[in-house]
C-alpha positions in Angstrom: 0.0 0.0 0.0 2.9 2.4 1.0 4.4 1.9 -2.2 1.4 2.5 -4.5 0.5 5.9 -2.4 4.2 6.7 -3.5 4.1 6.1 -7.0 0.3 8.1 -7.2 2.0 11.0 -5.1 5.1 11.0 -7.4 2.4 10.9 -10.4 0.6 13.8 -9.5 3.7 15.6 -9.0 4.6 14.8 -12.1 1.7 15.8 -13.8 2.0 19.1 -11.7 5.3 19.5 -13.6 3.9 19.1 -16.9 1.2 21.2 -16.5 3.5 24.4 -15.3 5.8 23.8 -17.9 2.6 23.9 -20.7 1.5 27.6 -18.4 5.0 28.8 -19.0 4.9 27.9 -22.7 1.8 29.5 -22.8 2.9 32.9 -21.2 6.2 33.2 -23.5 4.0 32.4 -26.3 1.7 35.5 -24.9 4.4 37.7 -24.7 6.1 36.9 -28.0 2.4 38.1 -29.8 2.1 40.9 -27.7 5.4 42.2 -29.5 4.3 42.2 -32.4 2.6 45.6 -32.0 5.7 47.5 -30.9 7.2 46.3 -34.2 4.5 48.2 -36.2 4.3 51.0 -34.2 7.9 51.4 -34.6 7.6 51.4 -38.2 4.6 54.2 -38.5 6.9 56.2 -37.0 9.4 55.6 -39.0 7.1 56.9 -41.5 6.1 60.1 -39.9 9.3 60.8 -39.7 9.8 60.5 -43.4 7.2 62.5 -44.5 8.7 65.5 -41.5 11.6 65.7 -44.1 9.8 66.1 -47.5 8.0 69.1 -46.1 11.0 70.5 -44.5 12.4 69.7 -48.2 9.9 71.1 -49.4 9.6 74.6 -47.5 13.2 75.5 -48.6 12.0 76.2 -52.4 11.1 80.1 -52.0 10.0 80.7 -55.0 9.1 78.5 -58.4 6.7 79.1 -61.9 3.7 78.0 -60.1 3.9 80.2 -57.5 4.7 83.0 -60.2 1.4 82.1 -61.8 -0.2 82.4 -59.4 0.8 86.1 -58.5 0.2 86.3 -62.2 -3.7 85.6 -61.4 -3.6 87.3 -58.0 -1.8 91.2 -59.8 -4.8 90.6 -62.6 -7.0 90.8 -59.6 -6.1 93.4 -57.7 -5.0 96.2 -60.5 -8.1 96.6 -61.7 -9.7 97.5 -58.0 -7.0 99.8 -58.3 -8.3 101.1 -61.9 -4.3 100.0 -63.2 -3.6 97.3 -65.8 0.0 96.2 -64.5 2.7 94.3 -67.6 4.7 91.8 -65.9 8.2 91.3 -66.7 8.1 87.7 -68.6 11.7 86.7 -68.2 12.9 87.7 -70.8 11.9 91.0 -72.6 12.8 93.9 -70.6 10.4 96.2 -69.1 10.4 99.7 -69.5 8.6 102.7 -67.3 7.3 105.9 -69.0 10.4 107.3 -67.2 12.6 105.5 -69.4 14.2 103.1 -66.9 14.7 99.4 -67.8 14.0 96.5 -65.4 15.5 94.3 -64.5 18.5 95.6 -66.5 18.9 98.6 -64.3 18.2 97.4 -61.1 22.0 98.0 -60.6 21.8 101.5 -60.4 19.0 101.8 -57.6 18.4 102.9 -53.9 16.4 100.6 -51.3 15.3 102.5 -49.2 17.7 105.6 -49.7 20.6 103.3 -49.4 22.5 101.5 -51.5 22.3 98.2 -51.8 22.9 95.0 -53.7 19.9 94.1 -55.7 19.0 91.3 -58.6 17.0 89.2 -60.4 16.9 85.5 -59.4 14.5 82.9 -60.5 14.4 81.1 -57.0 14.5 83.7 -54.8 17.8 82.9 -53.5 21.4 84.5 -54.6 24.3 86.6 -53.3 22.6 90.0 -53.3 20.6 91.4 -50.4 17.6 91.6 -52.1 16.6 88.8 -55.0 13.6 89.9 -57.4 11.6 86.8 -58.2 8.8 89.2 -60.2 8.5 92.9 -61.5 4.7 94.8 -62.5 4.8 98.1 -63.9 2.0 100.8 -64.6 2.0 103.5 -66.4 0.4 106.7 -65.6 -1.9 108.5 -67.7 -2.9 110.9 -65.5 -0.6 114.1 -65.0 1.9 115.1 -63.7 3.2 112.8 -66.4 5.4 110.8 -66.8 4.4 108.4 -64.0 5.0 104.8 -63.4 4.1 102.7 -60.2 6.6 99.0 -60.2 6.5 96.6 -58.2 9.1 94.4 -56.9 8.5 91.0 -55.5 11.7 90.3 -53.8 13.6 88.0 -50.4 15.5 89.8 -48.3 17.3 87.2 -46.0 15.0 84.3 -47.5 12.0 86.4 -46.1 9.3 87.8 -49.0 9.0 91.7 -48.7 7.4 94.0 -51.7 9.3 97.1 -52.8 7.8 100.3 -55.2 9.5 102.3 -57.3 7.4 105.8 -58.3 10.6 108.2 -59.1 10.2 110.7 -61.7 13.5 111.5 -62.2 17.5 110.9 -60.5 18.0 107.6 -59.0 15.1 105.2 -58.6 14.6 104.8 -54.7 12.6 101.2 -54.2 10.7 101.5 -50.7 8.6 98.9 -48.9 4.8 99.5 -50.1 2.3 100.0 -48.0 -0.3 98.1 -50.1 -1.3 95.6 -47.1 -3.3 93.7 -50.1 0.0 93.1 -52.1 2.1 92.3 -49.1 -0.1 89.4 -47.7 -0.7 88.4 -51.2 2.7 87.9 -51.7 3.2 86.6 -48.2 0.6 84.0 -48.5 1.7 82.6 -52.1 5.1 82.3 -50.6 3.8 80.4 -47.7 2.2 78.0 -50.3 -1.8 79.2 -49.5 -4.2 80.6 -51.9 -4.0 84.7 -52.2 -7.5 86.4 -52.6 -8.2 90.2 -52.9 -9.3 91.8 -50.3 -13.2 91.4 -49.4 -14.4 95.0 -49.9 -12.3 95.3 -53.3 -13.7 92.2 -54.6 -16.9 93.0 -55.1 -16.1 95.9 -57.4 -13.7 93.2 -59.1 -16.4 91.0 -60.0 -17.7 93.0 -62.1 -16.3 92.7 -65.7 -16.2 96.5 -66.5 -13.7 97.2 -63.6 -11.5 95.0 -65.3 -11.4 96.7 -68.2 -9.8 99.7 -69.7 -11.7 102.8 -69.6 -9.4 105.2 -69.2 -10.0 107.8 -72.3 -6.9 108.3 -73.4 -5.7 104.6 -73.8 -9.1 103.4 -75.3 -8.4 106.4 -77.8 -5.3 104.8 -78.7 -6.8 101.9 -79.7 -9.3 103.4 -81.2 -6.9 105.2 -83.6 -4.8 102.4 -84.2 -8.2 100.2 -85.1 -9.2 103.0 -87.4 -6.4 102.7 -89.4 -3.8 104.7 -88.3 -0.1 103.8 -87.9 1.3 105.4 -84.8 5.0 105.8 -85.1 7.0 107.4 -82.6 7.1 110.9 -84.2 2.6 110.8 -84.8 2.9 109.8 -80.6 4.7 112.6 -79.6 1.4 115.0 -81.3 -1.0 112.6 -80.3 -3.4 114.5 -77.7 -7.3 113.6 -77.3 -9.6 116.6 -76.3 -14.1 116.7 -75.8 -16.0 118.3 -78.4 -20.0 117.5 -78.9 -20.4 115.1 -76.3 -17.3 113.0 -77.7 -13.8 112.4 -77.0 -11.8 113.1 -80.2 -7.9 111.9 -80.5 -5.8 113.0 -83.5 -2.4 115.6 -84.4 -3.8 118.6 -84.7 -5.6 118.7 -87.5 -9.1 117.6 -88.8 -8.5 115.0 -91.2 -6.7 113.1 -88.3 -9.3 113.6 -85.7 -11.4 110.0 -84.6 -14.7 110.4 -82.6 -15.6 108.0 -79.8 -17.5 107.6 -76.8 -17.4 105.1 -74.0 -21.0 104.0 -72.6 -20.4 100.7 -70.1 -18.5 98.2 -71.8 -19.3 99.7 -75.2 -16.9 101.5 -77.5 -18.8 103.9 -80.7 -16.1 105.5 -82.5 -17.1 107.8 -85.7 -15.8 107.1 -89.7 -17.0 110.3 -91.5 -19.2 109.9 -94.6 -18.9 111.3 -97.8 -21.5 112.6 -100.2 -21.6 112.3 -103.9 -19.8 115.6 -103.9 -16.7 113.8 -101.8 -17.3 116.3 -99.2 -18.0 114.9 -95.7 -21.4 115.8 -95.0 -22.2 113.1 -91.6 -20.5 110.9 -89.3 -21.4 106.9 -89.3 -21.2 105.3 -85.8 -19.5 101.9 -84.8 -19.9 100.1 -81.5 -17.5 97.9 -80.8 -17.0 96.2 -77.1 -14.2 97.4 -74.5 -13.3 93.6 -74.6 -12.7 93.1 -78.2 -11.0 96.3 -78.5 -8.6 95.0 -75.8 -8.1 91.0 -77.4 -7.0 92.9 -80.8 -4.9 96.1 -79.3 -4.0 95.6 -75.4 -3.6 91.6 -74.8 -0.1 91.0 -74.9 2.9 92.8 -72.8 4.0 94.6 -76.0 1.0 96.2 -76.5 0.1 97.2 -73.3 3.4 99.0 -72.9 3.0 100.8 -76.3 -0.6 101.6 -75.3 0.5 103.2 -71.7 3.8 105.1 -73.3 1.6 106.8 -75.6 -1.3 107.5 -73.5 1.3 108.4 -70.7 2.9 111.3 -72.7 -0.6 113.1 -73.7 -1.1 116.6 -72.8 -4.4 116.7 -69.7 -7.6 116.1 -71.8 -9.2 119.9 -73.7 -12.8 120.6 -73.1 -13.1 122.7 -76.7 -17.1 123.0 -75.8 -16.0 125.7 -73.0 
């Protein structure tokens, strides 16, 4: 009997043994799943981690062509609240104020600020000069004193965006910071990589297709003349004026013969062509409407021809009232 109690007792233990041994097994194999999870979590940051260093790749390009298309989209906005029609310097051809000065060709001989300093042209924003121009707009006055010009320069001064304006008349160009809080956060946000909008209480008036048009009399009267005909070379500019008479603006030399009629109602330009009687003697005028946005597509849509249109328009004499 004392030896069969022994061999149970030593049974059980035995089975005790087995049955820890299977818990154990159990628990490592517990805690070799549970680790799994640590794995992946180490990988997703791994990730993050990635993706920190594409945008900080990404923030060091200052400036690029799309975000100079989209000031492109964001000046063609805003000039026209500011009843201005601003050319932009493509790259290439030069761009030249009423004044006579060049851009960016003589950005070497101008102030910032009153001082001199070292200032460029850069594609990118970045270079060895104080202040690198990414993009240049220039208006040109029509109203006197004349000449006029407002330009624009979108520049980075230390890698930070800032807008300079050049209005000199004469001497040295002196570019200052504008105080145009539209521009500046314009530029400021296209930098930043968000969407630039005009301000609220300017937009409404933008939305409307007529404030983004020409009107101004003088420069609808150039292409007026040139659509009638006429050649304008440099010398017929220079006697070019446009004066009122009988409830029309009239822009011609001097004389009679080279006198064109027109008025401007809305978005619709009438201009005059005289008719002649069987005697060849010019006995009535014949009206033509033609729209503000048609005259613009054939005589003020590309950079060219709205710098020709400005310069000419800029150099007029103030508008005659001959009814007084």
């Amino acid at each position: 009997m004392k030896i069969r109690k022994w061999h149970l007792a030593t049974v059980f233990v035995a089975t005790a043994l087995i049955l820890t041994g299977c818990s154990s097994q159990n628990q490592s194999a517990k805690k070799s799943s549970s680790s799994k999870p640590t794995t992946s979590v180490v990988s997703h940051k791994s990730k993050k981690t990635n993706k920190t260093q594409v945008n900080n790749k990404q923030a060091t390009v200052l400036w690029d062509s799309s975000k100079d298309n989209q000031l492109k989209v964001f000046i063609d906005q805003w000039g026209p609240t500011m009843k201005q029609a601003y050319v932009k310097y493509d790259g290439s051809n030069s761009l030249k104020t009423s004044t006579g000065t060049i851009y960016p060709d003589d950005l070497s001989k101008v102030t910032v600020e009153g001082a001199n300093a070292s200032i460029g042209w850069s594609k990118d924003g970045k270079g060895t000069n104080e202040y690198n121009v990414v993009a240049i707009y220039n208006y040109n006055g029509t109203v006197p004193p004349l000449p006029n010009h407002i330009t624009y320069f979108f520049a980075f001064h230390n890698n930070q965006p800032i807008v300079l304006v050049d209005q000199s008349r004469d001497g040295t160009p002196n570019l200052v910071e504008t105080g145009n809080n539209d521009l500046k956060s314009g530029f400021n946000d296209i930098v930043a990589g968000k969407k630039a909008a005009v301000n609220s209480n300017t937009e409404a008036s933008n939305n409307k297709q007529l404030s983004q048009l020409v009107t101004d009399p003088k420069m609808v009267g150039v292409m007026v003349y040139q659509m009638h005909g006429a050649q304008i070379s440099s010398d017929v500019a220079k006697l070019l004026s446009v004066y009122t008479a009988n409830g029309r603006y009239w822009i011609g030399t001097g004389t009679s013969l080279s006198n064109v009629g027109y008025t401007i109602s809305g978005e619709t330009v009438t201009y005059y062509t005289p008719h002649y009687n069987d005697d060849t003697e010019k006995d009535d005028w014949i009206p033509h409407n033609i729209s503000l946005r048609d005259l613009e597509n054939q005589y003020y849509s590309s950079n060219d021809q709205k710098q020709n249109v400005q310069a000419i328009a800029g150099q007029m004499p103030s508008i005659d009232n001959m009814d007084d």
